[in-house]
C-alpha positions in Angstrom: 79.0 36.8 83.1 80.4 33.1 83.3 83.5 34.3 81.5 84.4 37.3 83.6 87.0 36.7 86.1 87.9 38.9 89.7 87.3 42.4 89.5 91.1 43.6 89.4 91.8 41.1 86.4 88.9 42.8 84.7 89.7 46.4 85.7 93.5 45.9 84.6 92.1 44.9 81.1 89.9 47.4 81.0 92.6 49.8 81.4 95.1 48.0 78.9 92.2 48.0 76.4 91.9 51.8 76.6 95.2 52.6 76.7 95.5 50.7 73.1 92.8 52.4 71.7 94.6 55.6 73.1 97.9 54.5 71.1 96.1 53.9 68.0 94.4 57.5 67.8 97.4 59.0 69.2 99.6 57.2 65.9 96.7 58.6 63.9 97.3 62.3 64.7 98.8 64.5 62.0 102.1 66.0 63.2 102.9 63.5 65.5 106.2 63.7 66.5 108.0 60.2 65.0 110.4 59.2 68.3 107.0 59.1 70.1 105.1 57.0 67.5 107.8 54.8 67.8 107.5 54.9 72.1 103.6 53.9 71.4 104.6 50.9 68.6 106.9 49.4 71.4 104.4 49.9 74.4 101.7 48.4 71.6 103.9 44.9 71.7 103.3 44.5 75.1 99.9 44.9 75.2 99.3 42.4 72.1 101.2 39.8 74.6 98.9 40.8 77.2 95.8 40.6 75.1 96.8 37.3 73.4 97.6 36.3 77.1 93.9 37.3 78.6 92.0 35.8 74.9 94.3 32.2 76.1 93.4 32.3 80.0 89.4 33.1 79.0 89.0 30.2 76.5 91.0 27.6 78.1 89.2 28.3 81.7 85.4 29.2 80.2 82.7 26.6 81.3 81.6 26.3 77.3 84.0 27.3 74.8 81.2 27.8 72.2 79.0 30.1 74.9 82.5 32.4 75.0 83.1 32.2 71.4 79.6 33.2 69.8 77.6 34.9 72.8 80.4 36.3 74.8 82.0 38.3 72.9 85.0 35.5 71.9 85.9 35.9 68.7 86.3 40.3 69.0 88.8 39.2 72.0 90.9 36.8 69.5 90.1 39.9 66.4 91.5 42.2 68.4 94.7 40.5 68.9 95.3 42.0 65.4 97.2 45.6 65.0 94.8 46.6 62.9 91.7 45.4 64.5 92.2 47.4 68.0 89.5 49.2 67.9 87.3 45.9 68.8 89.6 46.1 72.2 87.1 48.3 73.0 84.1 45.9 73.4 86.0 44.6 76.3 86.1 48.2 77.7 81.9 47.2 77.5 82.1 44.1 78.7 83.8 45.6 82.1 81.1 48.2 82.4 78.9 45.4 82.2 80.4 43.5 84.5 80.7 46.6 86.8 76.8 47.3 86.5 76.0 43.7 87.1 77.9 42.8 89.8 77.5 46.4 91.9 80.6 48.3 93.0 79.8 47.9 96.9 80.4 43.9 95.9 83.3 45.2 93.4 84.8 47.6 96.6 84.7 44.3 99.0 86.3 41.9 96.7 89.1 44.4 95.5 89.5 44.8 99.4 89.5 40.9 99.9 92.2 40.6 97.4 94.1 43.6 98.3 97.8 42.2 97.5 96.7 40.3 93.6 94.9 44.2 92.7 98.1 45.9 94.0 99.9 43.7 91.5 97.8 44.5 88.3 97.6 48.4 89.2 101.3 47.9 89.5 102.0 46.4 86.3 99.7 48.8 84.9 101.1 51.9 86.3 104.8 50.7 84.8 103.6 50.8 81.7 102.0 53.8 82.0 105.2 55.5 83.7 107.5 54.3 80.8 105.0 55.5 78.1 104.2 59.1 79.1 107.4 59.5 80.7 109.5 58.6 77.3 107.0 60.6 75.4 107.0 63.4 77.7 111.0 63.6 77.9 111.6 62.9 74.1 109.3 66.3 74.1 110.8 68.1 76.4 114.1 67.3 75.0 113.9 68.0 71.6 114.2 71.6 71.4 118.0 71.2 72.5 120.5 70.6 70.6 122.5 69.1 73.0 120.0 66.4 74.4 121.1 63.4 74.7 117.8 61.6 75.2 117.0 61.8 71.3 115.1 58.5 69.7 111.9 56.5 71.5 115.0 53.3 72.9 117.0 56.1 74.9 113.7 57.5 76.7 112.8 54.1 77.4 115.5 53.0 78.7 115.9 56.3 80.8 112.2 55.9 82.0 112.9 52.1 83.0 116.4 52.9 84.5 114.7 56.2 86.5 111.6 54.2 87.3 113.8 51.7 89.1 115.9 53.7 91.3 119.3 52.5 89.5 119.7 55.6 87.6 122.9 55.3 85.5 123.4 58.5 84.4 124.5 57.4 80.9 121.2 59.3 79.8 119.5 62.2 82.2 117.4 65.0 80.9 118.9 68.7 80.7 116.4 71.4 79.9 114.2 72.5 83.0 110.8 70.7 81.5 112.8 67.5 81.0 114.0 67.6 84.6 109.9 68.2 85.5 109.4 65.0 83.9 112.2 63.0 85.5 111.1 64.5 88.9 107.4 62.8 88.1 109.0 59.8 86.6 111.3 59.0 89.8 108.4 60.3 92.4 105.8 57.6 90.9 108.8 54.6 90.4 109.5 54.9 93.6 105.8 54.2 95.1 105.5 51.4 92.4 108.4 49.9 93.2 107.9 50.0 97.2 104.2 48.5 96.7 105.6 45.5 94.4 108.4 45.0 97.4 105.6 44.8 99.9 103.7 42.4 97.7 106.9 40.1 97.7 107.0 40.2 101.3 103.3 39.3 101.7 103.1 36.4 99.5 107.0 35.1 101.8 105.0 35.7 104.8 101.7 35.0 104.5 101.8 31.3 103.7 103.7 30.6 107.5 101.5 32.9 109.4 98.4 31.4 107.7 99.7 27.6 108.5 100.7 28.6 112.3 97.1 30.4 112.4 95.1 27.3 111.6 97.6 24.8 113.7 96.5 27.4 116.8 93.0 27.3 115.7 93.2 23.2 115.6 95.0 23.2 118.8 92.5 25.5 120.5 95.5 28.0 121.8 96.5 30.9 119.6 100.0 32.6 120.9 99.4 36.3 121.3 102.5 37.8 119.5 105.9 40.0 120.6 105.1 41.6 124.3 102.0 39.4 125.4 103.3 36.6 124.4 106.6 37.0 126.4 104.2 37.9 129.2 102.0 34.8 129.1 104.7 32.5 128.8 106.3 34.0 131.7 103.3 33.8 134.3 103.2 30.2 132.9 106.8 29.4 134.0 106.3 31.0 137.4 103.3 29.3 137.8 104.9 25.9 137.1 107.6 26.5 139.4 105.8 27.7 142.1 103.6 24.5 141.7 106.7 22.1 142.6 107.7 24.6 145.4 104.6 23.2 146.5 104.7 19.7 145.4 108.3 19.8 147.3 106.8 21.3 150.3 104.4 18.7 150.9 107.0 15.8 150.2 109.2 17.9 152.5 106.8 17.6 155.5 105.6 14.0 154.5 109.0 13.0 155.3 109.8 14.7 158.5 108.9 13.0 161.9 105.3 13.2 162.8 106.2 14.2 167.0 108.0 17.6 165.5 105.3 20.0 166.9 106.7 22.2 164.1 104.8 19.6 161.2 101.7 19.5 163.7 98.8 20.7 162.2 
């Protein structure tokens, strides 16, 4: 367990790993249409990267490098860096389970809630790749009874799924038989949540940093402004406070000042 980072980390390479071994039975199928093995052997780079990626971060931040290695599973995580040793990518599959069972999914539900915008970002890397992947190989399907597609080898229905995913849309490459079009329709539906969650993240991590600096200085200060309306309204009753408090300050100097027979400054 002293090798097991936050929960999202873990549940985003929980999903990568089963998503490889998906890849490598889905190659394995007899009659397996070859533009779509070739969709899988791209997606399959990536996920090495991430793997060799995840094996790099766990060994060079473990407590004991020799705990990780021989009693942590360690040396299946750097094996299954290896094409043809995926299948081990499924002990870390275990090892989230583990984690899961361990830790308790109340605590899981409360730190994924803590850490709301770093899980939004893993599910949202996730979800791309997921997007590109089925949607190529759903569109390359769809497709290929035409003739007259032009979305024909696993790079044009990448690129279309990318393009589509992020709202640019080109139009150098578009589906046109009716189950193609289903599959854009999905494709552009899901790209555009993704894409509007990963926006939002960018604006929390601009923001954040200023309001959680101004929070403290209030907290250290003892005053916290209340924001838009309120505040206007506080500040407000503050000024007319202050200026009816040297009305009064001027009043008195006023009557200081005049002469003391005036039976108008007679108390």
């Amino acid at each position: 367990m002293q090798n097991m980072k936050d929960p999202g980390y873990e549940m985003f390479i929980a999903g990568v790993s089963i998503l490889s071994v998906f890849n490598l039975i889905y190659e394995l199928l007899p009659g397996t249409d070859i533009a779509t093995v070739y969709v899988v052997l791209t997606i399959n780079i990536f996920l090495t990267a991430a793997f060799v990626g995840d094996f790099l971060y766990r060994f060079f931040t473990t407590p004991s490098r020799s705990y990780y290695m021989v009693h942590d599973w360690g040396w299946a995580d750097l094996l299954a860096i290896a094409p043809f040793f995926r299948i081990l990518r499924l002990i870390r599959v275990a090892k989230a389970y583990r984690f899961i069972s361990r830790y308790g999914t109340g605590n899981i539900r409360r730190e994924l809630s803590d850490r709301r915008a770093e899980s939004a970002v893993y599910l949202l890397v996730f979800v791309v790749i997921l997007i590109i992947e089925f949607g190529s190989i759903g569109v390359l399907y769809a497709e290929r009874p035409d003739p007259s597609a032009n979305i024909v080898s696993a790079s044009d229905a990448m690129w279309w799924a990318y393009v589509t995913i992020t709202t640019v849309g080109y139009g150098d490459l578009y589906p046109i038989t009716n189950e193609g079009r289903i599959v854009g329709i999905l494709v552009m539906t899901t790209g555009v949540g993704v894409f509007a969650t990963f926006a939002g993240y960018i604006g929390h991590k601009l923001l954040s940093p200023t309001k959680v600096k101004e929070k403290k200085e209030d907290e250290v200060s003892g005053t916290q402004e209340p924001p838009g309306l309120d505040r206007f309204v506080k500040e407000s009753e503050a000024r007319e406070k202050e200026i009816l408090a040297r009305l009064e300050r001027l009043e008195r100097a006023l009557n200081e000042r005049s002469d003391p027979h005036d039976p108008a400054t007679k108390p």
